[in-house]
Structures are given as structure tokens and as C-alpha cells.
C-alpha positions in Angstrom: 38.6 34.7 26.8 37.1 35.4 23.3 38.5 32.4 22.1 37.0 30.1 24.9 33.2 31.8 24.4 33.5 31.0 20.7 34.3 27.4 22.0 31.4 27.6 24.4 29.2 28.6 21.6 30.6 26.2 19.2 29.7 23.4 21.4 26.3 25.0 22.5 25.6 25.0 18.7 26.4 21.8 17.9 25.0 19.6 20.9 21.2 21.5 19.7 22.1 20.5 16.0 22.2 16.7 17.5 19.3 17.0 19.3 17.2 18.1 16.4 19.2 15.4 14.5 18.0 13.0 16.8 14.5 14.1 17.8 14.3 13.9 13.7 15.9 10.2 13.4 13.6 8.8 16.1 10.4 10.6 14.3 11.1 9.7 11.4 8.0 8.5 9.6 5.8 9.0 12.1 2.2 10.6 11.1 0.5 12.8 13.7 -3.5 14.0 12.3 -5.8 16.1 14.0 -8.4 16.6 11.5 -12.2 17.5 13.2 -14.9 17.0 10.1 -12.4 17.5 7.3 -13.2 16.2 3.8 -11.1 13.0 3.4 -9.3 14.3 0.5 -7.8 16.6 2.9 -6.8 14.1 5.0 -5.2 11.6 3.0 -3.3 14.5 1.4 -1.6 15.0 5.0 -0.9 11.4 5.5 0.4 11.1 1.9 3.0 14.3 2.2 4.2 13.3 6.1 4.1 9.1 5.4 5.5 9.4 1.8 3.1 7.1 0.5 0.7 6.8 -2.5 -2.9 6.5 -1.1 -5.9 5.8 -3.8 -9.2 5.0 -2.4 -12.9 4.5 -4.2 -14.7 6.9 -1.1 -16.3 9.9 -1.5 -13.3 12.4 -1.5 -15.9 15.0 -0.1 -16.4 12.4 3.0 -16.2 14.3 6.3 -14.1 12.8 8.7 -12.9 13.3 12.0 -9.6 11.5 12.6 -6.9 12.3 15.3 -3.3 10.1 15.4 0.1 11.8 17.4 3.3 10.5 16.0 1.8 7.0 14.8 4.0 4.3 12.5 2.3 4.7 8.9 0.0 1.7 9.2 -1.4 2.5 12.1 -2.1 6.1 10.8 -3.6 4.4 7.4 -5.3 1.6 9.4 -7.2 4.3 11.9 -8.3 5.8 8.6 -9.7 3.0 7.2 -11.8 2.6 9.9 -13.0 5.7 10.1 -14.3 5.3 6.6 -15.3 1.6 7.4 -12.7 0.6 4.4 -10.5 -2.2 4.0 -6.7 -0.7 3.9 -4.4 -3.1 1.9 -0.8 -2.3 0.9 -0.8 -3.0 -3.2 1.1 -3.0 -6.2 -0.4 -2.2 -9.3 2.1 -3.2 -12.8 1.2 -3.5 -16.2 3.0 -2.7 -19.3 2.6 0.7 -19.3 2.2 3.4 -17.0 -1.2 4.9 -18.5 -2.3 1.5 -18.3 -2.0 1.5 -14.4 -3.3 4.9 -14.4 -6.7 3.9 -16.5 -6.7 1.2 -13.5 -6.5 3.6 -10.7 -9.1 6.3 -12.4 -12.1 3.7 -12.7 -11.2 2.4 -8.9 -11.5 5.7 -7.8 -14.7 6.5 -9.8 -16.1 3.7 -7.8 -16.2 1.3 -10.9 -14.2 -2.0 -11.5 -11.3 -2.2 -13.9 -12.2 -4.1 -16.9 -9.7 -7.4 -17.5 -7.5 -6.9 -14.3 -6.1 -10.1 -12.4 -5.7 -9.5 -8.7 -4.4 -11.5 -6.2 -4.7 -11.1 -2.8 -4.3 -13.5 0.4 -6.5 -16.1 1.1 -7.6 -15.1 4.7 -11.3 -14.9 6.1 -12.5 -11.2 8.0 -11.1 -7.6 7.1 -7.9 -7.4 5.6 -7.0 -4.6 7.0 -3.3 -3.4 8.0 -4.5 -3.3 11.8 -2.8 -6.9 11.7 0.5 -5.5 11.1 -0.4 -1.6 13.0 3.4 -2.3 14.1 5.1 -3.1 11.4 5.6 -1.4 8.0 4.4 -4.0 5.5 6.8 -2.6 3.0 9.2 -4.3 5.0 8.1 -7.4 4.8 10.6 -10.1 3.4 9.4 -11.7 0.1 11.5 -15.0 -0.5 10.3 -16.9 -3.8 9.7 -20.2 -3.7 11.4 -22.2 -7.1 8.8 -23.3 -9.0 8.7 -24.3 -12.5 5.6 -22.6 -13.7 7.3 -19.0 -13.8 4.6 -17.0 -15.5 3.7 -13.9 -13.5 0.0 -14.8 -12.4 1.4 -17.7 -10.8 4.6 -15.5 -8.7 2.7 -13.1 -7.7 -0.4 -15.0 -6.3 2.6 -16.8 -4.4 3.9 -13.2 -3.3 0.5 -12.1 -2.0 0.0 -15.2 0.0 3.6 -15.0 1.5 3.2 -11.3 2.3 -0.1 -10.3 2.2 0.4 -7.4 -0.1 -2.5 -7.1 -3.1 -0.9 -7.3 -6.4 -3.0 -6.5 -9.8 -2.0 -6.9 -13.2 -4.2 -6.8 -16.7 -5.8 -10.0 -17.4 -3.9 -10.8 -20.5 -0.5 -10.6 -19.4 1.1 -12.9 -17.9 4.7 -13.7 -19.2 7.2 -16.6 -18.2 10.0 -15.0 -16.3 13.5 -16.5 -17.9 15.1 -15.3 -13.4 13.7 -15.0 -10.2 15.0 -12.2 -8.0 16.8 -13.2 -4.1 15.0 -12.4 -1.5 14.5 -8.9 -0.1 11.4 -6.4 0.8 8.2 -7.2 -1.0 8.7 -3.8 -3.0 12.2 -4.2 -4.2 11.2 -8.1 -5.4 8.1 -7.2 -7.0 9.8 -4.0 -9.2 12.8 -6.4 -10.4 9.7 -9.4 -11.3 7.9 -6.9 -13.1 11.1 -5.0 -14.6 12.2 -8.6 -15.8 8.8 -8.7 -16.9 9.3 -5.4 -19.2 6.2 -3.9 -17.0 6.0 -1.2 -14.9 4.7 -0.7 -11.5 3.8 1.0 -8.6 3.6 0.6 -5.2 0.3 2.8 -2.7 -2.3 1.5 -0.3 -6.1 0.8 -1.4 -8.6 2.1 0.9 -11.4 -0.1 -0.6 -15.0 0.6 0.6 -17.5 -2.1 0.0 -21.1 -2.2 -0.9 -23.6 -2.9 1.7 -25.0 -6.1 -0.3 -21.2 -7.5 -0.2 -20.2 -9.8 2.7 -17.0 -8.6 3.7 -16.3 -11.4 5.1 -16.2 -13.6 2.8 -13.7 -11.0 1.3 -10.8 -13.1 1.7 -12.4 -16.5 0.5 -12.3 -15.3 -3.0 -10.0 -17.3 -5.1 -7.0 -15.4 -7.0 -8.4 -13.4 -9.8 -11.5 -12.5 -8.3 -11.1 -8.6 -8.6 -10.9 -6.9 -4.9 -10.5 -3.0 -6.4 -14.1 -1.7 -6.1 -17.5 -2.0 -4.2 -18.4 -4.1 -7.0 -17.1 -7.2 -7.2 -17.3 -9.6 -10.4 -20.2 -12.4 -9.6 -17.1 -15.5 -11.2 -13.4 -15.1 -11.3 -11.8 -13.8 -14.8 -10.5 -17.4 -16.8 -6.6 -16.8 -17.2 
């Protein structure tokens, strides 16, 4: 009789272990915020601990901002934020040669300013770019497959890249190396770390909540041609000369 109740227990045990195992699985990178005037540095440090993710914006940190998400896929969590903010949300990777280098980047976007003799490239689509196009899909997942091409140098592949997957890429103005191999296809993330590591850069990978001035059109956001510098509410007047 002892022997069957330890059974009994045993099994008890285990089927609540796979139900937490499971009830885990499923929710699995799922964001749930319930913030009621909150500053948004607040919030974006819950989103960034439960999605996992790197989140730099150029808003006031001290914003207040009422937001409220249950068990939403990441972009959708991001992309309700950015609207609540009335930001553009943009999934980006930011390389350069050195890691303070991207850093220096990061700290003048979020002071509000623009980073002095950065190249970015971004897709050439009229209207918000905002991640509420792909609310259902991670955009990390997107599949990057690089077209041949014999100009190799990096402006050149990753202005390719961010048509093909509508990920923002930014690199400093002045480098811009010819790449001896192009990487298969796979996830835009895990194509653009072996381009850059081939590159002998570094990089890294967040999501730019970007808020705009009020004399800026955002709609003519997308029109800009590739170089035109998308960080900051305050856009260069002519596109960088590579």
C-alpha cells in the first residue's frame, strides 16, 4: 500500500511538473504590462527583462505612460508602446569597429542628438515604419538571403539587408570594407553578426523607439534615400556622401 501511494504521488508530481513545463513552453516570450502613468523608463525596463531584448529610445525617460498588454508576442508589446509615445519602433542593428564606438552612437540618440558620421540604412517604404506590420511575427526571425552581387562592400549589403527585411542597420560613415564571403541564408540577426564579424566589426542587435520632431513629416520618413540618418528627431537636411 505504501509502495502504491508513493506511486500515486510520484505520478501526481510529475504530471504538475508538465503542466508548468508546458504552460511555460507555450508562454514563452510573451510580455504582459499593466503600467497606469508610470515613467517610461519603468516601462521599457519590464519589456526589456520579460522580452529579452535591448530597447534604446531618444523620449523623455521621465515620460508618463499608461500602457496595458496580457501575454502579447514582443512586437506587439513594443509596437503598442510606440504608439503610446507616438514613436516609430524599428528593429535595428547598430556595428562598427568597436564597441564604444556603438555605445558613443547610442548615448547621443538617446540625448536626443544625431550621431555625427553614421550611415543608416533603412527600407524604402512611405508612412510609419513601425513593427505594427509584423505585430505577428518576430522580425528577428525574418529570413535574410543575400543576393550575389559584385560590389561587396558593406554599405552596399546591408542597404540590400534592410530592404529585404526591413530591419534598420547603422554603421560609421567611413567604414565600409569589401567582404572577401557572403554568409547563407538564415535570420536577419545571425547573417548580419557573421557580415560584420567578417567585417572585423562588432555589433548589436535592440529596437529604436525613435520620436520625431513636430516640424518633420513622418511620412516622408521612408522616402529618404540610404544614408540619410533615421536615429533622432533631427534629421540631416542632405544624405552623408559615401
Amino acid at each position: 500500500m505504501r509502495k502504491l501511494r508513493t506511486a500515486l504521488l510520484l505520478i501526481v508530481a510529475a504530471s504538475a511538473m508538465g503542466v508548468l513545463a508546458w504552460r511555460w513552453w507555450t508562454e514563452r516570450g510573451l510580455v504582459t504590462l499593466a503600467f497606469a502613468n508610470a515613467p517610461l523608463s519603468t516601462v521599457i525596463g519590464s519589456l526589456e527583462r520579460q522580452g529579452g531584448v535591448e530597447i534604446a529610445t531618444n523620449a523623455d525617460p521621465a515620460m508618463l505612460v499608461t500602457i496595458r498588454v496580457n501575454r502579447a508576442p514582443l512586437s506587439e508589446a513594443i509596437d503598442t508602446l510606440a504608439l503610446r509615445i507616438d514613436a516609430d519602433a524599428k528593429l535595428a542593428y547598430i556595428a562598427a569597429p568597436t564597441s564604444e564606438q556603438i555605445r558613443g552612437a547610442l548615448r547621443a540618440f538617446s540625448s536626443g542628438a544625431n550621431p555625427d558620421d553614421w550611415m543608416v540604412f533603412a527600407a524604402q517604404l512611405g508612412g510609419r515604419l513601425q513593427v505594427s506590420n509584423l505585430s505577428a511575427v518576430d522580425p528577428r526571425r525574418i529570413e535574410w538571403r543575400i543576393t550575389q552581387t559584385a560590389d561587396r562592400n558593406l554599405h552596399t549589403l546591408l542597404d540590400q539587408g534592410a530592404q529585404k527585411t526591413g530591419a534598420l542597420f547603422a554603421v560609421p560613415l567611413g567604414w565600409n570594407p569589401w567582404l572577401s564571403k557572403l554568409p547563407s541564408t538564415g535570420e536577419v540577426g545571425e547573417v548580419t553578426a557573421k557580415l560584420i564579424r567578417t567585417a572585423n566589426g562588432t555589433a548589436k542587435e535592440l529596437f529604436l523607439l525613435t520620436v520625431h520632431s513636430r516640424t518633420e513629416n513622418p511620412r516622408r520618413q521612408g522616402e529618404r534615400p540610404p544614408g540619410r540618418t533615421l536615429f533622432s528627431a533631427s534629421p540631416r537636411t542632405e544624405a552623408p556622401k559615401s
